[in-house]
C-alpha positions as CSV (number, residue, x, y, z in Angstrom):
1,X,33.7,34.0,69.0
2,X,36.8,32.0,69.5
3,X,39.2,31.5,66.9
4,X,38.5,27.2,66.2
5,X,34.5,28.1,65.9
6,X,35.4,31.2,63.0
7,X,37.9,28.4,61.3
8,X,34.7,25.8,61.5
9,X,32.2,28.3,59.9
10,X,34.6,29.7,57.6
11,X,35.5,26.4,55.8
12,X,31.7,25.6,55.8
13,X,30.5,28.9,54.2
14,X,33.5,28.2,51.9
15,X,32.2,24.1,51.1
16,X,28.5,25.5,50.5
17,X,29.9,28.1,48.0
18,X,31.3,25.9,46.0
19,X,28.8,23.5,45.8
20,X,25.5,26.1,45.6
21,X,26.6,27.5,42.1
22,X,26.6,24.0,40.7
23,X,23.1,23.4,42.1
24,X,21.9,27.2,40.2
25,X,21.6,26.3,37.4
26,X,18.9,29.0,36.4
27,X,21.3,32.1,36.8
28,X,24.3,33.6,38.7
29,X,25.0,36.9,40.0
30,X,28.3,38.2,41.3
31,X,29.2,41.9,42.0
32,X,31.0,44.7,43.2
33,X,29.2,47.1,46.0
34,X,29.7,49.7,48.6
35,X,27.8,52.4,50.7
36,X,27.6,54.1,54.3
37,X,27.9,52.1,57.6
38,X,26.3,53.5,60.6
39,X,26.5,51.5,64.2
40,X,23.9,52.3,67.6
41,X,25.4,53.4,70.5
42,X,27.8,50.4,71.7
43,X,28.0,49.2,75.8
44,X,29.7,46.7,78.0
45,X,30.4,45.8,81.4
46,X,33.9,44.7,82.6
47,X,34.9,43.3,86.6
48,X,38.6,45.3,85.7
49,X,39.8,47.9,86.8
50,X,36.8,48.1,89.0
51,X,33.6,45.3,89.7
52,X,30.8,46.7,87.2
53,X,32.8,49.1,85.0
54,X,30.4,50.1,82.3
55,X,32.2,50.8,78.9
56,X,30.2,52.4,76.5
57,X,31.6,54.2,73.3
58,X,30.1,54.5,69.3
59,X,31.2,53.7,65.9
60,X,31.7,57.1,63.8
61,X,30.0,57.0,60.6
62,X,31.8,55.2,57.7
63,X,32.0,53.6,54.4
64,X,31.8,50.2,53.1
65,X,33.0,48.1,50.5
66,X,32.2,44.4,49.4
67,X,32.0,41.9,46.9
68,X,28.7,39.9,46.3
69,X,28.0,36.6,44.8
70,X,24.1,35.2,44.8
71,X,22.8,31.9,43.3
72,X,18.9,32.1,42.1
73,X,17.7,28.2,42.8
74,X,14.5,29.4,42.0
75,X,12.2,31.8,40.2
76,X,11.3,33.4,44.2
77,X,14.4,31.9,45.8
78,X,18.3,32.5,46.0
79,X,21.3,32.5,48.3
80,X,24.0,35.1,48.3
81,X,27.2,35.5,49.8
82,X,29.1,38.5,51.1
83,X,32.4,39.6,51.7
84,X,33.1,43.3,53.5
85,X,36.6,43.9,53.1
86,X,37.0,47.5,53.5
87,X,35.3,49.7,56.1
88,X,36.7,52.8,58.0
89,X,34.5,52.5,60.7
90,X,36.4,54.3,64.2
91,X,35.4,54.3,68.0
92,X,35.0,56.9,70.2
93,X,35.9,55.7,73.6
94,X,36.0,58.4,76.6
95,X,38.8,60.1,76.7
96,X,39.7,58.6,73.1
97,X,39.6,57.9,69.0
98,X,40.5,54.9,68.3
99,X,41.1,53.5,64.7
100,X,39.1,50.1,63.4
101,X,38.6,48.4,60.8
102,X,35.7,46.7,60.0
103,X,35.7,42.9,58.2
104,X,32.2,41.6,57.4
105,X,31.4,37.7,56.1
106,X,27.8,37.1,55.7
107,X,25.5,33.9,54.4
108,X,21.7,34.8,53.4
109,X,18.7,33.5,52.1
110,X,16.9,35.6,49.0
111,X,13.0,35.5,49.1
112,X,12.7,37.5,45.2
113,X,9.4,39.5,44.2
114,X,7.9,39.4,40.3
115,X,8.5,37.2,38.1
116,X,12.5,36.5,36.0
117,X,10.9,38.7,33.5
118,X,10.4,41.9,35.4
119,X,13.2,44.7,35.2
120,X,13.0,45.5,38.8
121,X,12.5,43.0,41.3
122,X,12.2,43.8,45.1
123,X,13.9,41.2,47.3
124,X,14.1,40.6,51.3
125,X,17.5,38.8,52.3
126,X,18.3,37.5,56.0
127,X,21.1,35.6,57.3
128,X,23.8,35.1,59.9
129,X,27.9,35.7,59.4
130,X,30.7,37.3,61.4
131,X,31.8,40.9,61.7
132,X,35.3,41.6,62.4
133,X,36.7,44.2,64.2
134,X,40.2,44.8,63.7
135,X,41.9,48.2,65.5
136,X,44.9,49.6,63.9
137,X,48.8,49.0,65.3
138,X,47.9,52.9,66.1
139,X,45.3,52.5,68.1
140,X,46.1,50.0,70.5
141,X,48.9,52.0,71.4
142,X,46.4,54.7,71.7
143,X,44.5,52.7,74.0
144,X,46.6,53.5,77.3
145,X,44.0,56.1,78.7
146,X,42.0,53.4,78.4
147,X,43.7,51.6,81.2
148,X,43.4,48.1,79.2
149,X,44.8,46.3,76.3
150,X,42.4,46.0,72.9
151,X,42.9,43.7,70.3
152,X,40.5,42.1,67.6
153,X,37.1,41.4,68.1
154,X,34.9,38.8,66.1
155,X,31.6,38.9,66.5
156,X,28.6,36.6,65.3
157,X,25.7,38.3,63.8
158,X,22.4,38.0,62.8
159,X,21.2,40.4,59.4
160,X,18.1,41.4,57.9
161,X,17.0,43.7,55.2
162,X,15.3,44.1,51.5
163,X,16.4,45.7,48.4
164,X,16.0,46.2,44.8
165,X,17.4,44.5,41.7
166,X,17.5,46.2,38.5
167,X,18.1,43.9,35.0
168,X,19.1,46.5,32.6
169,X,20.9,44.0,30.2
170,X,20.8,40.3,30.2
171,X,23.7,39.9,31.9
172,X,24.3,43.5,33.7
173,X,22.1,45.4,36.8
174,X,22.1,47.1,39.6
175,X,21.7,46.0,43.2
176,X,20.4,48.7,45.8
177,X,19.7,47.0,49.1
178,X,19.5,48.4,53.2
179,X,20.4,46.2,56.4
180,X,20.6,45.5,59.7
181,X,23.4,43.9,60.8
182,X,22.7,42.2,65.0
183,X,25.4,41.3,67.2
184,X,26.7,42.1,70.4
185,X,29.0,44.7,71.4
186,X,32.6,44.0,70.4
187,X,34.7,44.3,73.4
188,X,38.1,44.5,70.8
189,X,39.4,41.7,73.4
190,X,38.8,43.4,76.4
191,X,39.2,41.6,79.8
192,X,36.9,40.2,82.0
193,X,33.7,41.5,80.1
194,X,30.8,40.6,82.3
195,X,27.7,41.8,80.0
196,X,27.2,43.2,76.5
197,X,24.2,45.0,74.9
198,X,23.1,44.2,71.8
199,X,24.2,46.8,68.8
200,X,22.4,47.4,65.4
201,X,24.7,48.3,62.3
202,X,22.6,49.6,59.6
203,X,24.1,49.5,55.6
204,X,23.1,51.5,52.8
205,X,24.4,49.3,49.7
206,X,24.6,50.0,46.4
207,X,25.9,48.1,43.6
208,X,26.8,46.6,40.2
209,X,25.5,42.7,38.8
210,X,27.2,40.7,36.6
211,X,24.4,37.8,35.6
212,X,25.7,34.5,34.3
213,X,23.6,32.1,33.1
214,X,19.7,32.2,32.2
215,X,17.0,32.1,33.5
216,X,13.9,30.2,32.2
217,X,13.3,32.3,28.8
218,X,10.6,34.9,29.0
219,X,7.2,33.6,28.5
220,X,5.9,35.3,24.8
221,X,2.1,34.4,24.1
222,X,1.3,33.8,20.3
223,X,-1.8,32.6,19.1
224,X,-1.9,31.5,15.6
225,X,-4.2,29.8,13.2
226,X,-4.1,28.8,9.2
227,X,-5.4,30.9,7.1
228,X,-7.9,28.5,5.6
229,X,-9.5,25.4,6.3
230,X,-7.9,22.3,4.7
231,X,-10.6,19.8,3.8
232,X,-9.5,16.8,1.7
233,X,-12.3,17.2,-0.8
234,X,-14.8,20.3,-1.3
235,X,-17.1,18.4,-4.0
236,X,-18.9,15.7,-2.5
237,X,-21.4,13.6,-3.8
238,X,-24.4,12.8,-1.1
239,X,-23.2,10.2,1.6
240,X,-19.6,11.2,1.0
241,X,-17.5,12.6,4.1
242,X,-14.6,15.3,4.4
243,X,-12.4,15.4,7.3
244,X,-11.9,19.4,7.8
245,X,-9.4,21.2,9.9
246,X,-7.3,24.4,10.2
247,X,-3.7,24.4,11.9
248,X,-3.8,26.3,15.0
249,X,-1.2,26.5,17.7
250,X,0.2,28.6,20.7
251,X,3.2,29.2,22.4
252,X,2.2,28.1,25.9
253,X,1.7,24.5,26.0
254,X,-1.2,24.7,29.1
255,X,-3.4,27.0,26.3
256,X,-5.8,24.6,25.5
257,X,-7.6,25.7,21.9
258,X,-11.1,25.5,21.3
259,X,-12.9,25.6,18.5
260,X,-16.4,25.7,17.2
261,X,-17.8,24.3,13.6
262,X,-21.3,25.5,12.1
263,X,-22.6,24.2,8.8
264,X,-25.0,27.1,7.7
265,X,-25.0,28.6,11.1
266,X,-25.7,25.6,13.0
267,X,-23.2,24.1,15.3
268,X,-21.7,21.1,14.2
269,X,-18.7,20.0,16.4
270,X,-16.1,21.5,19.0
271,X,-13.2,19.6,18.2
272,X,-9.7,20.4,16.5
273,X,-11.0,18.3,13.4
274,X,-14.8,17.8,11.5
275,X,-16.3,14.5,8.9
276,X,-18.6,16.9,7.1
277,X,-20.9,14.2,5.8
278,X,-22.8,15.2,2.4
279,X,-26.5,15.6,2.5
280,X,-29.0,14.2,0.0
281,X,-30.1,17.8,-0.7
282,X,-27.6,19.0,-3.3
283,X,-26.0,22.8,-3.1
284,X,-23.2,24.7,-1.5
285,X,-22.8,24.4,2.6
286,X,-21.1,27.1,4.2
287,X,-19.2,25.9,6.5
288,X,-17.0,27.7,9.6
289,X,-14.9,27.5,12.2
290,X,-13.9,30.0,15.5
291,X,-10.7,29.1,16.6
292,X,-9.4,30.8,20.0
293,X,-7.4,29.4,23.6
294,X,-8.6,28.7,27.1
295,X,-6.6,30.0,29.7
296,X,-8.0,27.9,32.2
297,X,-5.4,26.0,34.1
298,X,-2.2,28.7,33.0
299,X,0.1,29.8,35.5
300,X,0.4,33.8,36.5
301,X,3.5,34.1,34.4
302,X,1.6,32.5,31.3
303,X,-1.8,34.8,32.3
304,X,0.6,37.8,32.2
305,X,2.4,36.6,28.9
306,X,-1.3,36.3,27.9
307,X,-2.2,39.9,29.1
308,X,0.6,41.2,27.2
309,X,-0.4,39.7,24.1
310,X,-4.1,38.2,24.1
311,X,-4.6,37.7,20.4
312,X,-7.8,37.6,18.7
313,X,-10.4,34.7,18.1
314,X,-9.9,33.5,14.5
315,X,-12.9,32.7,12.1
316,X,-12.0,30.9,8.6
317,X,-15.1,29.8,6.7
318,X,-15.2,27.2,3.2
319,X,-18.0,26.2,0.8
320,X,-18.6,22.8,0.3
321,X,-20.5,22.0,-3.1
322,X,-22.6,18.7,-2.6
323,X,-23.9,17.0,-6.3
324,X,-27.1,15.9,-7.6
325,X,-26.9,12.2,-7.7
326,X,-29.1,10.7,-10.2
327,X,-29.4,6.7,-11.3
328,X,-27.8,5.7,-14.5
329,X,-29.5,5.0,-17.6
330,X,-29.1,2.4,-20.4
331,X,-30.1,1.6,-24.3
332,X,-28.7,-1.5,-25.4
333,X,-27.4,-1.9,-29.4
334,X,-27.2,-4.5,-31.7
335,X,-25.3,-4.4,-35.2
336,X,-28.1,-7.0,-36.3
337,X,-31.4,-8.0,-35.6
338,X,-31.6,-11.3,-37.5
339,X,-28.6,-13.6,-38.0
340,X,-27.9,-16.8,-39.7
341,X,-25.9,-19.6,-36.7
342,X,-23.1,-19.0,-36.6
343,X,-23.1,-15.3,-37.1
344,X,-21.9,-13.0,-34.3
345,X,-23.8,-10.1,-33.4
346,X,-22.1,-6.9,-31.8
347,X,-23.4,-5.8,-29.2
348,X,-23.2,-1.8,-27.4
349,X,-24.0,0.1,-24.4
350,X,-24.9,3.5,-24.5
351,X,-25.3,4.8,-20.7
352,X,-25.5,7.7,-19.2
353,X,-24.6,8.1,-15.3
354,X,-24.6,11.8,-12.8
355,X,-21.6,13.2,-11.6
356,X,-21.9,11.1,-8.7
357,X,-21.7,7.9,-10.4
358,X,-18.5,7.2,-10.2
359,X,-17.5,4.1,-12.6
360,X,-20.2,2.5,-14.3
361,X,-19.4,-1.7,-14.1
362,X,-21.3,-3.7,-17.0
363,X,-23.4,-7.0,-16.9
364,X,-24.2,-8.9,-20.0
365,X,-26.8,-12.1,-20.1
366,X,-28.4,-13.7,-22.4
367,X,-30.6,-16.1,-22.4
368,X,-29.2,-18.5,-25.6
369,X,-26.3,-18.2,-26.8
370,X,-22.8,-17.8,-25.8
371,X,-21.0,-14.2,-24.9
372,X,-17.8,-13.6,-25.7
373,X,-15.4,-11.0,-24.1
374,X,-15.4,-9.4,-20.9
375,X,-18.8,-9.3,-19.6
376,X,-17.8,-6.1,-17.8
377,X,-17.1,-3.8,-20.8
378,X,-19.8,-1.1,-22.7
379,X,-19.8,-3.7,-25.6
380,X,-19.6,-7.7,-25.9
381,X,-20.1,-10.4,-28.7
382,X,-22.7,-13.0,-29.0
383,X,-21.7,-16.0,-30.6
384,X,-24.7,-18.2,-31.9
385,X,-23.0,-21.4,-33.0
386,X,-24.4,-23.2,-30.4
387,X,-28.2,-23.0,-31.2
388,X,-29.7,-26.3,-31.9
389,X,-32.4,-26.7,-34.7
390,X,-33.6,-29.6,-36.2
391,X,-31.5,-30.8,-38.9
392,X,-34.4,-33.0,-40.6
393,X,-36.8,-30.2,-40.9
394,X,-35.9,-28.5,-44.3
395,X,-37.6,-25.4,-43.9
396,X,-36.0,-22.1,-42.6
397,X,-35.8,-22.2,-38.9
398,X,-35.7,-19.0,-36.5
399,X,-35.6,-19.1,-32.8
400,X,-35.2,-15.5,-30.3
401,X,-32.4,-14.6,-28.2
402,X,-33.1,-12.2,-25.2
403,X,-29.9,-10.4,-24.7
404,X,-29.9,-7.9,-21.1
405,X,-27.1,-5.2,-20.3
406,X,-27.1,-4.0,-16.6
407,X,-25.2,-0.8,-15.4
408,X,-24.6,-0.5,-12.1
409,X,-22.9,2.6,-10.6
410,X,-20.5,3.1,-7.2
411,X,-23.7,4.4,-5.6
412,X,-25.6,1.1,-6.0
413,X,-28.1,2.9,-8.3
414,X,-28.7,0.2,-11.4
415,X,-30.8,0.3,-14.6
416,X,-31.3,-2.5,-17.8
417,X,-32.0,-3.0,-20.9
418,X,-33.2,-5.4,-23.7
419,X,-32.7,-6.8,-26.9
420,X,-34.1,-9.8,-29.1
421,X,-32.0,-11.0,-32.1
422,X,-33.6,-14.1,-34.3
423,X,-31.4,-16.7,-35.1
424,X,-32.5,-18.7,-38.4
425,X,-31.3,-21.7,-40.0
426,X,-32.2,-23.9,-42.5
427,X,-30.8,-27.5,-42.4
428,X,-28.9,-28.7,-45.5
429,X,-30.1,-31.2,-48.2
430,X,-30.0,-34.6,-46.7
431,X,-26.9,-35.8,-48.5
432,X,-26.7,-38.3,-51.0
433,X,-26.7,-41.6,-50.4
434,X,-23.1,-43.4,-50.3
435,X,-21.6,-45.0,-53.1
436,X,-22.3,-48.9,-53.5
437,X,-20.3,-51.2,-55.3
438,X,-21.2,-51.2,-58.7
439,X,-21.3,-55.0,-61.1
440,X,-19.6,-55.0,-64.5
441,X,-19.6,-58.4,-67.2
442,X,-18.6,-61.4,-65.9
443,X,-15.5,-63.0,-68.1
444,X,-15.9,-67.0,-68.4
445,X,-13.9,-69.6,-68.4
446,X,-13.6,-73.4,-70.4
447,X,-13.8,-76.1,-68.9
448,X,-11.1,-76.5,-66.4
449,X,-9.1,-73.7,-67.7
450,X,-7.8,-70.8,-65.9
451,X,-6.5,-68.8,-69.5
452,X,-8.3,-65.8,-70.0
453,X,-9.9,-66.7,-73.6
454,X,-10.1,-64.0,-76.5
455,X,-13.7,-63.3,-75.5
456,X,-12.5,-62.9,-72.0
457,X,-9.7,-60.7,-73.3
458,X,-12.3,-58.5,-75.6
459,X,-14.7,-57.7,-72.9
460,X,-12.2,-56.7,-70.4
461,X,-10.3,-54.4,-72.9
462,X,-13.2,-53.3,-74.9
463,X,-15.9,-52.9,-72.2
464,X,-14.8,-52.8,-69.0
465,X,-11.3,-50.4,-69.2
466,X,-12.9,-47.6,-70.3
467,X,-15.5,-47.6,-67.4
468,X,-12.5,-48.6,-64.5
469,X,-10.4,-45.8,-66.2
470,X,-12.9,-43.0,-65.7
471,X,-12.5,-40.6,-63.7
472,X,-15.7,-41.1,-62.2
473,X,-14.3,-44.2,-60.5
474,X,-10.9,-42.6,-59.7
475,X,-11.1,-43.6,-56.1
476,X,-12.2,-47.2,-56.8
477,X,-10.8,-50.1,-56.3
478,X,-11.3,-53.0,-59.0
479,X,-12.5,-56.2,-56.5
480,X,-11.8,-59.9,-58.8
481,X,-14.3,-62.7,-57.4
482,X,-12.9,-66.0,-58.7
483,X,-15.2,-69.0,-58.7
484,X,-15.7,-72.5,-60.7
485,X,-18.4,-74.9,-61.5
486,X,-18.0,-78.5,-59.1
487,X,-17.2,-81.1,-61.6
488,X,-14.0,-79.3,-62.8
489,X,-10.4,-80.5,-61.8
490,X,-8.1,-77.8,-62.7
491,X,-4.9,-78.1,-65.4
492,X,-2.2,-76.4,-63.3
493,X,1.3,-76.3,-65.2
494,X,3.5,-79.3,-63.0
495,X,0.6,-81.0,-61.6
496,X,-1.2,-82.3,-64.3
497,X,-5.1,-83.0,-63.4
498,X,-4.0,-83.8,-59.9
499,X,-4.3,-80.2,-58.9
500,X,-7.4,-79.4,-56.7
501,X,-10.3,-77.8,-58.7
502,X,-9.9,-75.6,-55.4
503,X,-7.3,-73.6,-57.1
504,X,-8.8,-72.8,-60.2
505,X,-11.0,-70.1,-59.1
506,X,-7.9,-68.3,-57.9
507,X,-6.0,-69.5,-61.1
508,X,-8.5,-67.3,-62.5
509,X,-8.4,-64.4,-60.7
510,X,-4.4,-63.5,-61.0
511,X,-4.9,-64.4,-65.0
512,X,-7.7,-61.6,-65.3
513,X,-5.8,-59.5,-62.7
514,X,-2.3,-59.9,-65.1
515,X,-4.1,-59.2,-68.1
516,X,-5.5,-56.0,-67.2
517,X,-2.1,-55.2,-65.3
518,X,0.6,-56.2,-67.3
519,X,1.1,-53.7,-69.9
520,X,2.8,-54.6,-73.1
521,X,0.6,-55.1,-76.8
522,X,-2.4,-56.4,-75.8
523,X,-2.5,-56.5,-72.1
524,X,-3.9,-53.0,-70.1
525,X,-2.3,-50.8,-67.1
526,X,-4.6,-50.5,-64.3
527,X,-2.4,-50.3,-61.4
528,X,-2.2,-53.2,-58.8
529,X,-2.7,-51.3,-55.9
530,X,-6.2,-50.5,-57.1
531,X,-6.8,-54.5,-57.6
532,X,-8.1,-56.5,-54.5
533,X,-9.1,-60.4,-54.9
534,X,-10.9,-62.8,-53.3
535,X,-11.9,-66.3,-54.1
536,X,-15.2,-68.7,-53.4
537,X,-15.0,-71.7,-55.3
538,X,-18.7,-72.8,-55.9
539,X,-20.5,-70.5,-53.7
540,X,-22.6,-68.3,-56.3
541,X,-24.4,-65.5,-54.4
542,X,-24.0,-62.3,-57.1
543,X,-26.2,-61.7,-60.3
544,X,-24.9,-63.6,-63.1
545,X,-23.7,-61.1,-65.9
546,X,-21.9,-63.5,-68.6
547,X,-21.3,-62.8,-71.9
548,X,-20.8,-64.9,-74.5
549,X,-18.9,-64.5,-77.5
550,X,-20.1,-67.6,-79.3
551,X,-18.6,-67.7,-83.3
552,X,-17.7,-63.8,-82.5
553,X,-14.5,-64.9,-81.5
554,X,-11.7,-67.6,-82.6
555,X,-11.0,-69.8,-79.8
556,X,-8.6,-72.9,-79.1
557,X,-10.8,-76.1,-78.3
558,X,-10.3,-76.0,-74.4
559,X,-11.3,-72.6,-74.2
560,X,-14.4,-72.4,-75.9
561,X,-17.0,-71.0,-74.0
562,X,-20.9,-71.5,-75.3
563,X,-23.8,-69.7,-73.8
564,X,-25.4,-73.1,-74.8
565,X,-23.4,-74.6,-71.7
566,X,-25.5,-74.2,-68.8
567,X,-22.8,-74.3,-66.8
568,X,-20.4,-72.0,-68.0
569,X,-21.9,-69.2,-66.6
570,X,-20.7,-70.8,-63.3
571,X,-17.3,-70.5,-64.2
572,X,-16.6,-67.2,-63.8
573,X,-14.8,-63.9,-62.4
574,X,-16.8,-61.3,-61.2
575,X,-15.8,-57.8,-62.1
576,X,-16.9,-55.0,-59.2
577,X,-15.8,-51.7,-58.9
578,X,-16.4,-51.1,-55.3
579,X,-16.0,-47.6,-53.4
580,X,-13.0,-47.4,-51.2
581,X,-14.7,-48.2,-47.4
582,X,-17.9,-49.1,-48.9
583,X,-19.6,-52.6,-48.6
584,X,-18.4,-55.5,-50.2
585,X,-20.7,-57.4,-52.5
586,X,-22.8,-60.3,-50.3
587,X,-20.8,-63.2,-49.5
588,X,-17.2,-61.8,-49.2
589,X,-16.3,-60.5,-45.9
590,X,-12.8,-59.5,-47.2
591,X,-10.9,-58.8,-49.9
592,X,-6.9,-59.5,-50.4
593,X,-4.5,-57.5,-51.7
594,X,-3.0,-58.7,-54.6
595,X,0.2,-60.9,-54.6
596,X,2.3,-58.6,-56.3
597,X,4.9,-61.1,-57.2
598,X,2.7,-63.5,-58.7
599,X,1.2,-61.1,-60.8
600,X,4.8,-59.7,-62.0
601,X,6.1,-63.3,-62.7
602,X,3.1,-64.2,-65.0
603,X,3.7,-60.8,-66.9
604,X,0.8,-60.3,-69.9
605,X,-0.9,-63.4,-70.2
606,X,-1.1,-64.8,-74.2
């Protein structure tokens, strides 16, 4: 091999070993080795001295000693690089020993047995490199018998071979390994070679590893489930579900888990959870599962992980306690059977529901009436005010009331009851019949006179007072009807008898109404705001109630007042007491307030 080509090779083995360890990225392997050499019988043919000159000679026995470095790219594939750089391997020419030294750079390809997990792993490597031959500055000088200068000799070769790895430690083994190393005879430079048979070198190695890096971790198989089913409830009421499972896992991912769920033997469901749905039949279910893997689909390194650890099946079982469900039951309660309007009546629920119930909801109805409260409570009120009965009947009225309770429970399950409460009444006394306006004495008057005369004066203080003073009367007011008869002209003080008779009868009115107002010795003290007046002139539509004093009483000529006089009885002021907001008497459809002023001005008339 010529010098340029070794350079070439030498600078791509060296590229390619830098860049492989990068690419291994599983694990590393670099190490010391050595062990025997041993060469076939070596031949060549040179044209000098003579045409045809057959050279033949061997390699003596010797040792070797190397360096190693190998890059696992895969579980079953490496590379590996080698390095000779001490061997003592001589030739024995004819006629002479000649000392050489033996170089050896080699590139292979690993094909790995077992699996990264195994201890001892066989291996077949091949690959090509370049073996140099190198004689000693003693032998070429001891190469004159030879009749022919030697030199160095660098030969490309071809290598096969197999060998075992040992992984004592994770990062420490032992390499043991035979080759064959192929290439042609070395001719240690000799001139004019013609032909050159092919030589074998066979190596016994052995050696120390030094492991950087990891592989993929060892494969360890565990199989584990819970040690009880988890079920979210194990009372159940029928119709009610339970999702049930049990935690189960294992350390290879490709395990698939199966399981198998029976309720009382029977199988129920395969998958990693169950809805146990309760029965109508109350009791305890037993219910189970069998948890275990599949190795279906698992590669040989997870079948042996398996193999070395298989686990067991796992069988976990749980009782499930389904409930008799029964319908709820009701009794309705009242705090009264009979009741005046009015009256509220408490009312109860006593019910009764299974343990499957659940909440009990309430419904009250009646059929009259109103119900206070929340209707969905165990107790409400009935209010009876608004009943109607017949206010004219007078005797004692009673009319039923149907009141209903319904329970209804979570299930749907329902049940009622009943109860009748009489309402009685018994309309008041019709009420008495309003106050009317009630006539006292007329007071006369003379004959075109306005002045309250003595008789006048004695009926209103001695008869009439007492009766507008009792309490009986309290809330009455005293209502002053002036009139006078039609031939009278009245005698007003500034006007002489040109004053209308149209103001006599209220002349008459404010005199009675200041005589029984204003106080002093002989007048009396009703108070004005109890006084109201009015006025007709000859209009005459109430009862005539005069009384006449006749000789009784001393009286000046002009106010002399005979019950002989036909006509004096017309010449009055009517005296009412009249109810405050009750009718007036026919023929007023008003009555005035007093004028206050007036009244105050005349003071107590004489």
């Amino acid at each position: 091999m010529s010098r340029n080509r070794l350079f070439q090779f030498l600078a791509f083995w060296l590229g390619l070993l830098n860049a492989v360890p990068a690419m291994a990225q599983n694990r590393f392997e670099f190490g010391p080795y050595g062990g025997g050499s041993f060469f076939s019988q070596a031949f060549f043919r040179t044209s000098t001295p003579n045409p045809d000159t057959s050279v033949g000679y061997s390699f003596v026995n010797g040792g070797v000693l190397g360096v190693r470095a190998r890059e696992n790219l895969a579980e079953h594939f490496g590379l590996e690089q080698s390095f000779t750089f001490l061997g003592n391997n001589n030739a024995q020419f004819p006629g002479a020993l000649l000392g050489t030294r033996l170089r050896q750079f080699y590139f292979n390809g690993n094909l790995i047995g077992y699996d990264n997990e195994s201890r001892v792993r066989p291996y077949f490597s091949g690959g090509v490199g370049v073996s140099m031959f190198r004689p000693t500055d003693d032998a070429k000088q001891q190469a004159a018998p030879l009749r022919a200068p030697i030199d160095s000799s660098n030969e490309f070769h071809y290598n096969v071979g197999g060998g075992l790895k040992f992984n004592l430690t994770e990062h420490f083994g032992l390499d043991f390994s035979l080759r064959d190393f192929i290439h042609k005879t070395p001719t240690f430079d000799w001139p004019s070679v013609t032909e050159r048979d092919w030589i074998h070198n066979l190596q016994v190695q052995g050696g120390l590893l030094f492991m950087f890096g990891s592989f993929a971790p060892p494969i360890v198989h565990t199989f584990n489930a819970g040690n009880a089913i988890q079920a979210g409830n194990t009372t159940l009421c029928p119709g009610e579900t339970t999702t049930l499972r049990i935690p189960a896992s294992d350390s290879i991912p490709t395990a698939k888990l199966t399981y198998r769920w029976t309720v009382k033997g029977q199988e129920v469901g395969t998958g990693p959870e169950y809805t146990f749905t309760a029965p109508g039949t109350p009791g305890a279910y037993e219910t189970a599962v069998r948890v275990f893997y599949d190795t279906a689909g698992m590669t040989k390194r997870e079948l042996k992980a398996v193999k070395k650890n298989p686990g067991v099946p796992v069988e976990r079982t749980l009782n499930i306690t389904v409930n008799e469900y029964k319908a709820p039951t009701v009794r309705a309660n009242v705090d009264r059977t009979t009741v005046q309007r009015g009256e509220r009546v408490r009312l109860t629920a006593d019910s009764v529901g299974s343990a499957c119930s659940g909440a009990l909801s309430y419904r009250w109805t009646t059929d009259k009436g109103r119900l206070t409260g929340d209707a969905n409570q165990p107790s409400a009120e009935l209010d009876t005010s608004g009943l109607s009965f017949s206010e004219t009947t007078q005797e004692r009225q009673c009319q039923p009331i149907m009141v209903t309770v319904e329970v209804t429970d979570q299930k749907g399950g329902r049940a009622t009851d009943r109860k009748e409460i009489q309402v009685c009444y018994q309309a008041p006394p019709p009420p008495p019949p309003a106050p009317k306006a009630i006539q006292l004495s007329d007071i006369n008057f003379g004959h075109n006179s306005a002045r309250v005369n003595n008789c006048a004066k004695r009926i209103l203080a001695n008869e009439l007072y007492s009766q507008m003073t009792d309490s009986r009367y309290r809330d009455y007011d005293v209502l002053l009807i002036g009139h006078y008869e039609g031939s009278e002209r009245a005698a007003i003080r500034g006007r002489g008898r040109s004053a209308p008779a149209s103001s006599l009868d209220r002349e008459r009115v404010l005199n009675a109404a200041a005589f029984l107002s204003g106080r002093g010795d002989t007048c009396k003290d009703i108070e004005l705001s109890r006084v109201k007046v009015a006025w007709v002139g000859t209009q005459q539509n109430s009862e005539f109630k005069s009384t006449f004093c006749d000789a009784s009483t001393k009286e000046k000529r002009v106010d002399t007042v005979s019950s002989a006089d036909e006509k004096a009885k017309l010449r009055r002021v009517e005296i009412w007491l009249v109810p405050r907001g009750a009718a007036l008497p026919q023929g007023i459809s008003a009555a005035q307030e007093i004028p206050q002023d007036e009244i105050i001005k005349k003071g107590c008339p004489k």
